[in-house]
C-alpha positions as CSV (number, residue, x, y, z in Angstrom):
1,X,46.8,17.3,-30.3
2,X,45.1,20.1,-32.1
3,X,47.2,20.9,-35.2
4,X,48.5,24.8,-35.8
5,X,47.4,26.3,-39.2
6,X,50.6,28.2,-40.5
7,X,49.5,31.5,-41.2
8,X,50.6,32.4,-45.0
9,X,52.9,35.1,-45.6
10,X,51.4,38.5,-46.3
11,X,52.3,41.3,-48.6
12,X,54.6,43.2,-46.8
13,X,52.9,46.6,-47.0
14,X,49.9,45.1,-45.3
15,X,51.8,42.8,-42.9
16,X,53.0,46.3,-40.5
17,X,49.5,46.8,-39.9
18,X,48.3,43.5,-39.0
19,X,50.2,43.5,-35.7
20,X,51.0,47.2,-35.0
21,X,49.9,48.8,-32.0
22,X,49.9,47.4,-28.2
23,X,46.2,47.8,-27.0
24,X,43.1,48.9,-29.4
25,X,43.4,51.9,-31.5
26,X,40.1,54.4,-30.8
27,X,40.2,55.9,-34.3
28,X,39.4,52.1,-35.6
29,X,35.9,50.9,-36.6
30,X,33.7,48.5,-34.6
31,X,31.7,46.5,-35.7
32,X,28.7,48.7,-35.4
33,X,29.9,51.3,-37.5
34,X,30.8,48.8,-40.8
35,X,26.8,47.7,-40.4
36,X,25.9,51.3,-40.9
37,X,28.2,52.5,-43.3
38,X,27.0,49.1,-45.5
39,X,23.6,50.9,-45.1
40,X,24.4,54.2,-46.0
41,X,26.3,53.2,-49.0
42,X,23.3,51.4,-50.3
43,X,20.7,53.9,-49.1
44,X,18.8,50.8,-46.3
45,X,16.1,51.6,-44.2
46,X,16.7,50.6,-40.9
47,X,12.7,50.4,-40.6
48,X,11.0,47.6,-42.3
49,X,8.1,49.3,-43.2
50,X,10.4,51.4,-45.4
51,X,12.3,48.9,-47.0
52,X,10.1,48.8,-50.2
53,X,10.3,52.5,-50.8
54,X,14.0,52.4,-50.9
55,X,14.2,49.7,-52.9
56,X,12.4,51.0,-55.3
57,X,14.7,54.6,-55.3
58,X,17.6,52.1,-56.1
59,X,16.0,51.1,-59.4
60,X,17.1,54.9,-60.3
61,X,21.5,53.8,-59.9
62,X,21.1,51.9,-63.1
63,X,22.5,54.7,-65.2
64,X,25.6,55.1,-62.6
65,X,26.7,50.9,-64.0
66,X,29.4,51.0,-66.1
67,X,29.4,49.2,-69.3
68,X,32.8,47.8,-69.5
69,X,35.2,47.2,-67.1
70,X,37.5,49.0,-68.8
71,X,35.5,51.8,-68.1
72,X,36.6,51.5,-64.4
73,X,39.7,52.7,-62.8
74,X,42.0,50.3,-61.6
75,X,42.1,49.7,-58.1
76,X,45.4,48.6,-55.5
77,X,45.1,45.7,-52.5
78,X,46.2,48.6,-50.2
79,X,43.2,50.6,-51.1
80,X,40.5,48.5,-50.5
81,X,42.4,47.7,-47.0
82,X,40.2,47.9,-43.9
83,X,41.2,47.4,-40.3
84,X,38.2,46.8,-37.6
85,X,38.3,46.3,-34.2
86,X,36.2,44.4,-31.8
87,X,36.6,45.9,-28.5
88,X,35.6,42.7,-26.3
89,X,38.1,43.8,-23.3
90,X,37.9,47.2,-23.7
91,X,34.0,47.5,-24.0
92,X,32.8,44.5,-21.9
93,X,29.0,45.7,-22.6
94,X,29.2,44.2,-25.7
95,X,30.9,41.1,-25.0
96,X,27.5,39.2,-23.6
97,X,26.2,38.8,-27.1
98,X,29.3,37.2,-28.5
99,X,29.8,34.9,-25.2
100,X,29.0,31.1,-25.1
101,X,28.3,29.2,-22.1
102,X,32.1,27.7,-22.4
103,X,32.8,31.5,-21.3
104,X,34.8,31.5,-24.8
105,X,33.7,33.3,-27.7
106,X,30.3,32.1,-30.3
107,X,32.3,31.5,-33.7
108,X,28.5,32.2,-35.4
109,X,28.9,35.5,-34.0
110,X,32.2,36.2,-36.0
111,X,31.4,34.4,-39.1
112,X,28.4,36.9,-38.8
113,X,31.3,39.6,-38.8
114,X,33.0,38.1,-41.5
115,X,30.5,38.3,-43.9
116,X,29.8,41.9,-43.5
117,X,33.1,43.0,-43.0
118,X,33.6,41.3,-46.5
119,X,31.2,43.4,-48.2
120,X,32.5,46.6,-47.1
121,X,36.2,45.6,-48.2
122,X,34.4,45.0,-51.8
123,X,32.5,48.2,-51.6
124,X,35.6,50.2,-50.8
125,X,37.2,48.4,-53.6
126,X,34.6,49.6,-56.1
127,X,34.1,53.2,-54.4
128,X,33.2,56.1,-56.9
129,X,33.9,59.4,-55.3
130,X,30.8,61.5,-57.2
131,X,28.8,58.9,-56.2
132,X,27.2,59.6,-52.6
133,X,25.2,56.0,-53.2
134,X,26.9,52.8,-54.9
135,X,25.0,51.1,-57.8
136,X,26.2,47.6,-57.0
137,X,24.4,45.3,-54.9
138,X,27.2,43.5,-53.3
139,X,26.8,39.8,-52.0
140,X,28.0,36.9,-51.0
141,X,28.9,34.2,-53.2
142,X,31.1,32.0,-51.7
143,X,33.3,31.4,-48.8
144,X,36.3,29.4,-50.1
145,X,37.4,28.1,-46.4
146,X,37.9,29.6,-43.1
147,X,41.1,28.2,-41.0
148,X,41.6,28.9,-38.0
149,X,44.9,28.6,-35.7
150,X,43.5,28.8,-32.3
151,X,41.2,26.7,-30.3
152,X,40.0,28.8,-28.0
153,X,38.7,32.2,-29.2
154,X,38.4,34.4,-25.4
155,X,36.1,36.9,-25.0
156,X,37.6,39.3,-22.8
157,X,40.2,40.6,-24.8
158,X,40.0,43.1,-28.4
159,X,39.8,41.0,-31.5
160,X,41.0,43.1,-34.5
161,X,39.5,42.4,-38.3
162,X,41.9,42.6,-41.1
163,X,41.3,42.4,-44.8
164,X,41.7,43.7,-48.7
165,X,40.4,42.9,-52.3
166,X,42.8,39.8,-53.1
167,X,41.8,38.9,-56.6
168,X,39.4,40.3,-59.5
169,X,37.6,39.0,-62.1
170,X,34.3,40.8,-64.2
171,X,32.2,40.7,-62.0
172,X,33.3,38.9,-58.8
173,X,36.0,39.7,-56.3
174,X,37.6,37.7,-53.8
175,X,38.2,39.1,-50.4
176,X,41.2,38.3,-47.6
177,X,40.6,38.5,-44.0
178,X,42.6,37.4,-40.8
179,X,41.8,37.9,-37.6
180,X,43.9,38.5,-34.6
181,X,43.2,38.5,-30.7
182,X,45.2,41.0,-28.1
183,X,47.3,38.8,-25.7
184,X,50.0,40.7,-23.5
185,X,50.0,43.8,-26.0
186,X,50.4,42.0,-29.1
187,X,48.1,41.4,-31.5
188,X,48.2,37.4,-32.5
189,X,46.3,35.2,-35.6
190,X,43.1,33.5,-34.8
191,X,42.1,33.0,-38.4
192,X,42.1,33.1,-42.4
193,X,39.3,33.8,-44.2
194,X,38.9,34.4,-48.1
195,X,35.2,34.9,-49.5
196,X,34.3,35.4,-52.6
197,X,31.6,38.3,-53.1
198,X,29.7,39.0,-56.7
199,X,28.8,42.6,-58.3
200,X,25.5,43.2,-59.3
201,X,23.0,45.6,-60.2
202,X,20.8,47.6,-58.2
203,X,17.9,45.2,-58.1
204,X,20.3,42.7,-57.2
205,X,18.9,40.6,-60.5
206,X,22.1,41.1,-63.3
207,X,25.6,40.6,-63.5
208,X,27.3,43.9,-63.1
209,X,30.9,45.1,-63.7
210,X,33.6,46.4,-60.8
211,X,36.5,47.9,-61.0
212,X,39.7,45.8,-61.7
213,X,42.7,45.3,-59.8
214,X,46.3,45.8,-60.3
215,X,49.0,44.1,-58.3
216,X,52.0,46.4,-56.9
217,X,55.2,44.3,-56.1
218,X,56.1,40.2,-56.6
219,X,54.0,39.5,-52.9
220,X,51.2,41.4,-54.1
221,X,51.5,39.6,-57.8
222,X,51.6,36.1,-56.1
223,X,48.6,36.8,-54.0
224,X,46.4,37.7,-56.9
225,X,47.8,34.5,-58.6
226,X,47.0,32.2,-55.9
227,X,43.1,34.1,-56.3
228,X,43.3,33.1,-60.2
229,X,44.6,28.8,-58.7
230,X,41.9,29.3,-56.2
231,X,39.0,29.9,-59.2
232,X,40.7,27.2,-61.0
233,X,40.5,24.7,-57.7
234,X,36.8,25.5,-57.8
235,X,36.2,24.7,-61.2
236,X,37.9,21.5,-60.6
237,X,36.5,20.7,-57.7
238,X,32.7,21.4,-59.0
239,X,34.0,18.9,-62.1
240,X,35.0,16.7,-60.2
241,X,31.7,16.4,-58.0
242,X,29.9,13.1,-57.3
243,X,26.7,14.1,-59.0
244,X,28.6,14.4,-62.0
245,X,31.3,11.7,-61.6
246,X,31.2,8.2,-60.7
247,X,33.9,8.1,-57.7
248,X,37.8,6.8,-58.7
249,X,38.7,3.6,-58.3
250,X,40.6,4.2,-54.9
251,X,36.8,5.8,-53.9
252,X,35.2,3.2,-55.2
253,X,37.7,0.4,-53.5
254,X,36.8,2.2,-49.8
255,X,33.4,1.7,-50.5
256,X,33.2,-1.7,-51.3
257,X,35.8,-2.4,-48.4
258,X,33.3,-0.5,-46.4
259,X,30.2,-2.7,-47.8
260,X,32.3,-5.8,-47.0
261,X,33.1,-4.8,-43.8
262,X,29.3,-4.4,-43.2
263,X,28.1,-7.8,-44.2
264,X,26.9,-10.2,-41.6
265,X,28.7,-13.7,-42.0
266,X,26.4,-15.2,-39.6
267,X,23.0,-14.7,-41.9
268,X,22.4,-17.1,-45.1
269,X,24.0,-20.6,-43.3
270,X,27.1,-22.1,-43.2
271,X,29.9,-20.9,-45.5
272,X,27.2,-18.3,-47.4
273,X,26.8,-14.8,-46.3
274,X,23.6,-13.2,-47.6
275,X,23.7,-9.3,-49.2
276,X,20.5,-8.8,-47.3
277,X,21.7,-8.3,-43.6
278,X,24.2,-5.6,-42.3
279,X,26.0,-6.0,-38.9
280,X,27.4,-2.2,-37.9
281,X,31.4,-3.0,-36.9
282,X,32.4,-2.2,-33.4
283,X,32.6,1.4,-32.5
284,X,30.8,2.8,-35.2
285,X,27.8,4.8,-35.9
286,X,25.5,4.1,-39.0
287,X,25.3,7.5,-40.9
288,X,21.5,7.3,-41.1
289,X,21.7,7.8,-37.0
290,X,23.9,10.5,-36.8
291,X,21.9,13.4,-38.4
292,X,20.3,16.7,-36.5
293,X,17.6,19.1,-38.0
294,X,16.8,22.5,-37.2
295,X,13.9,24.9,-38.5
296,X,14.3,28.8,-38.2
297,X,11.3,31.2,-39.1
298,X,13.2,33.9,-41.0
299,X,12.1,37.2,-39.2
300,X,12.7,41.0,-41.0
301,X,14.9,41.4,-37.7
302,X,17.3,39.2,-40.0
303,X,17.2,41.2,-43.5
304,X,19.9,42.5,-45.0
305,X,20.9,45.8,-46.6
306,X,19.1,44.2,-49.7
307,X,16.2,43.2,-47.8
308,X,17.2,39.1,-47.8
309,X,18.3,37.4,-45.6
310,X,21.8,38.4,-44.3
311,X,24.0,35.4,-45.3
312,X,26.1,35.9,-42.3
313,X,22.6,35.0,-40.2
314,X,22.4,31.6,-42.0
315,X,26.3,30.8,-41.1
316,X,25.9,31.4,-37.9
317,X,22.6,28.9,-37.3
318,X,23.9,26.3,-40.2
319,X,27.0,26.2,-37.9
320,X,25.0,25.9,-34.6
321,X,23.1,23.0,-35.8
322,X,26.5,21.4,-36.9
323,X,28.2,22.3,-33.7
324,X,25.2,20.7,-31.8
325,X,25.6,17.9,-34.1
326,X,29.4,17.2,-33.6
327,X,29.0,17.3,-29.8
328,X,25.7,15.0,-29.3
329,X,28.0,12.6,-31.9
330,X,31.5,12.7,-29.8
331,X,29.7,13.5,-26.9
332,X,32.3,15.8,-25.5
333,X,33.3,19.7,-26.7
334,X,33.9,20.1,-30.4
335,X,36.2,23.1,-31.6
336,X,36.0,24.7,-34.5
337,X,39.1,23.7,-37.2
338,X,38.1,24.5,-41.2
339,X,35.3,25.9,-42.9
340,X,34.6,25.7,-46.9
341,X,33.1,25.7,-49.7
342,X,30.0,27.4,-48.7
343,X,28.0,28.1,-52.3
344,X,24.8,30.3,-51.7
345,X,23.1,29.5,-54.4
346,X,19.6,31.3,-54.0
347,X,18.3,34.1,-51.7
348,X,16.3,33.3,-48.8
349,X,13.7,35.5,-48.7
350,X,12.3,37.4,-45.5
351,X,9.2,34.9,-44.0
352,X,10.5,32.4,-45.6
353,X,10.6,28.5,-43.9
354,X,14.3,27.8,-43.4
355,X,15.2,23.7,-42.8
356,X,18.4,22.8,-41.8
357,X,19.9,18.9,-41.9
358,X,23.2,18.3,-40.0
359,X,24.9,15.2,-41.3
360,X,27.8,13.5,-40.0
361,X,29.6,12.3,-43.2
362,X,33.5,11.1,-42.3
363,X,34.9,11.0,-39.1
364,X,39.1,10.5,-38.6
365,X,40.2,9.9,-35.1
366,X,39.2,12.9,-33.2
367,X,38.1,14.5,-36.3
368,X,34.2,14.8,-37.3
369,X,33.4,16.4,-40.6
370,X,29.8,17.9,-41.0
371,X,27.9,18.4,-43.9
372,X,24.2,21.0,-42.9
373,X,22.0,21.4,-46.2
374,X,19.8,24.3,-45.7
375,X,16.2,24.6,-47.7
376,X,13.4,27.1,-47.7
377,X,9.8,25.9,-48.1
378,X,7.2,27.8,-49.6
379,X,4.1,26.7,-47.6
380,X,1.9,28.1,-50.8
381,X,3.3,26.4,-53.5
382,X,4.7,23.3,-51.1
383,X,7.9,23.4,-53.0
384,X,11.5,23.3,-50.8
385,X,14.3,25.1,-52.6
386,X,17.9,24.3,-51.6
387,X,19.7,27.9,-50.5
388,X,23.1,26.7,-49.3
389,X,25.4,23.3,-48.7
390,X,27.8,24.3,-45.7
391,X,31.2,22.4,-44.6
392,X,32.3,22.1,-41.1
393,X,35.3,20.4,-39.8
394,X,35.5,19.9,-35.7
395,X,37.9,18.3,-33.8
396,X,36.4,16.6,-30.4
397,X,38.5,16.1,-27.4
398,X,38.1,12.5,-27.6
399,X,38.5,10.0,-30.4
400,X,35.0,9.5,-32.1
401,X,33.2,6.5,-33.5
402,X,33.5,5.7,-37.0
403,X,30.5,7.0,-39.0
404,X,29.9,4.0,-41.5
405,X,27.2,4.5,-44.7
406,X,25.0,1.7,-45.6
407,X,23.2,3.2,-49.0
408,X,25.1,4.3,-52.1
409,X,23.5,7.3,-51.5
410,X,25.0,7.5,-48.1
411,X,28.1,6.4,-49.3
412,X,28.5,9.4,-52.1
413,X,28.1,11.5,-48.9
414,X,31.0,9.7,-47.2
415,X,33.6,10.0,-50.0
416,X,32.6,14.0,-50.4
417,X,33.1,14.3,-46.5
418,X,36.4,12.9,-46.9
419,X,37.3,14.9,-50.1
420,X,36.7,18.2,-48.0
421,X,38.3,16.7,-45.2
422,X,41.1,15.8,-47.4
423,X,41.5,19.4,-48.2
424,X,41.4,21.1,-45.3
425,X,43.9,18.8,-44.0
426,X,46.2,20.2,-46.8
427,X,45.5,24.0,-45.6
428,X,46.2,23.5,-42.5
């Protein structure tokens, strides 16, 4: 059965809004309108040819950065609140681009949403009112995990985007989202998102400071201290990681039980078993066969409102490819359950050759946890540069073969698929 996330509890001057209302309030923003209020607030071209030119008159902001945060007013949750709808029932022109041949609706279309709904929250966090243009270049940093609580997201009925400014640090901001989905007039929880989104300068190069944030009541105060645990989780998690650490002894018993498991008793002669031949167990997939690549050529269609690569673009193919993956490996319909810890550690640049691996890493059941590393190549200086590691947990309709590593390499992969696994099975 497909387990429930439990939605947490949230502050309750935000909570009122979240379900308010029978049927899709007209005065709300779509989707279209948070796109072009990201570009006005930076000053974006929406012509390529012009994107260097305004660039370049962003260089000017510099002296609008503040040099300590304290020079900042504070800021509340409530007023970096945003509400958005997506009018799916009520404006069924639109509803072809977010509809997937399961006549449901294409979760790389919403993480797509997510990401620049994200920024805007931030931006309204860190709004100056003299200031007809925003100094910050605003981006994506992290997202800490998405769960979601339904299995089917439908595409003829109004999806409404929630979200505030949970937590502040100097530079960096996490940012709360939920989505909900209109069913017989109310307005019920698809999914939780929190991303983390940095502050810098106008070039985008530097570190730069926003404005901080100051909790109202006891919900409020325990929502920005679960933003401080969730920075402290990170750090731990990143300590913890396998290129740093040799696995625990529990890890390191499943991986010998694994290796044991592997060996082939018949090879070597009687009462001998030799280290050089591997016998796969029944029902079982080795990992090195269940992997899928993908290759996008990264178009100026897909910039932007910093002239990169919108991050939201590479979610939405990094999923894909893992979606692809997790059916062609359970061979029936994978749904969507957990997404996490997706670092972007480097721009991708327009033109730029983007590979994309898929790689099944722990499987549970009906469970199949995907790993997608994602790379640009430089075809000049034949150098590949990693951009982004990207979790995916699915749940198939059928139980799926164990995935079974055979290298040590293969093996690290295994224990951090069950690590995330692990975790999302906490969340949720």
């Amino acid at each position: 059965a497909y387990r429930l996330c439990i939605m947490r509890k949230l502050p309750s001057l935000l909570a009122r809004t979240l379900t308010s209302g029978t049927s899709a309030s007209p005065e709300l923003p779509d989707m279209s309108t948070v796109r072009s209020k990201l570009r006005d607030i930076v000053g974006a071209s929406t012509n390529w040819r012009d994107h260097v030119q305004a660039m370049q008159e962003r260089k000017a902001l510099h002296t609008l950065l503040a040099k300590r945060q304290e020079d900042l007013p504070p800021r509340r949750m409530k007023d970096s609140y945003l509400e958005v709808i997506l009018p799916l029932g009520s404006q069924p022109e639109i509803r072809e681009k977010y509809l997937n041949v399961h006549n449901s609706v294409r979760f790389g279309r919403i993480l797509e949403d997510l990401d620049s709904l994200g920024v805007l929250i931030c931006y309204t966090h860190t709004k100056q009112e003299m200031q007809r243009r925003s100094p910050l270049s605003i981006v994506t940093a992290l997202v800490d995990k998405i769960n979601l609580c339904q299995k089917i997201i439908h595409p003829d009925c109004d999806i409404k985007f929630t979200g505030n400014v949970s937590w502040v640090g100097k530079t960096s901001m996490e940012v709360k989202m939920h989505m909900l989905q209109l069913h017989d007039g109310d307005y019920n929880p698809v999914l939780d998102a929190t991303f983390v989104m940095v502050a810098r300068d106008p070039e985008n190069k530097r570190p730069a400071f926003v404005n901080p944030l100051i909790p109202e009541s006891p919900e409020e105060e325990e929502i920005f201290k679960q933003g401080e645990l969730n920075k402290l989780k990170r750090i731990e998690f990143s300590t913890a990681s396998l290129l740093k650490m040799a696995p625990t002894a529990e890890e390191r018993n499943i991986v010998h039980d694994i290796f044991l498991n592997t060996l082939d008793t018949r090879q070597g002669g009687e009462g001998t078993v030799s280290f050089q031949s591997r016998k796969l167990p029944p029902n079982s997939v080795w990992m090195e066969d269940a992997k899928l690549k993908g290759l996008q050529i990264c178009h100026p269609e897909e910039r932007n409102i910093f002239n990169r690569i919108f991050g939201g673009f590479l979610m939405r193919k990094a999923f894909e490819l893992g979606w692809a993956l997790a059916c062609s490996y359970g061979g029936s319909r994978p749904f969507i359950v957990s997404v996490d810890d997706i670092m972007f550690q480097k721009p991708v640049e327009v033109g730029s050759l983007l590979l994309l691996s898929g790689q099944v890493c722990y499987t549970e059941k009906n469970y199949i946890q995907i790993r997608v590393h994602s790379e640009v190549y430089n075809a000049n200086t034949r150098e590949h540069h990693t951009t982004n590691i990207f979790h995916f947990t699915f749940i198939s309709e059928n139980e799926v073969p164990q995935v079974v590593p055979k290298t040590y390499g293969e093996s690290m992969l295994f224990l951090d698929g069950k690590r995330h696994f692990t975790a999302v099975m906490k969340e949720i």
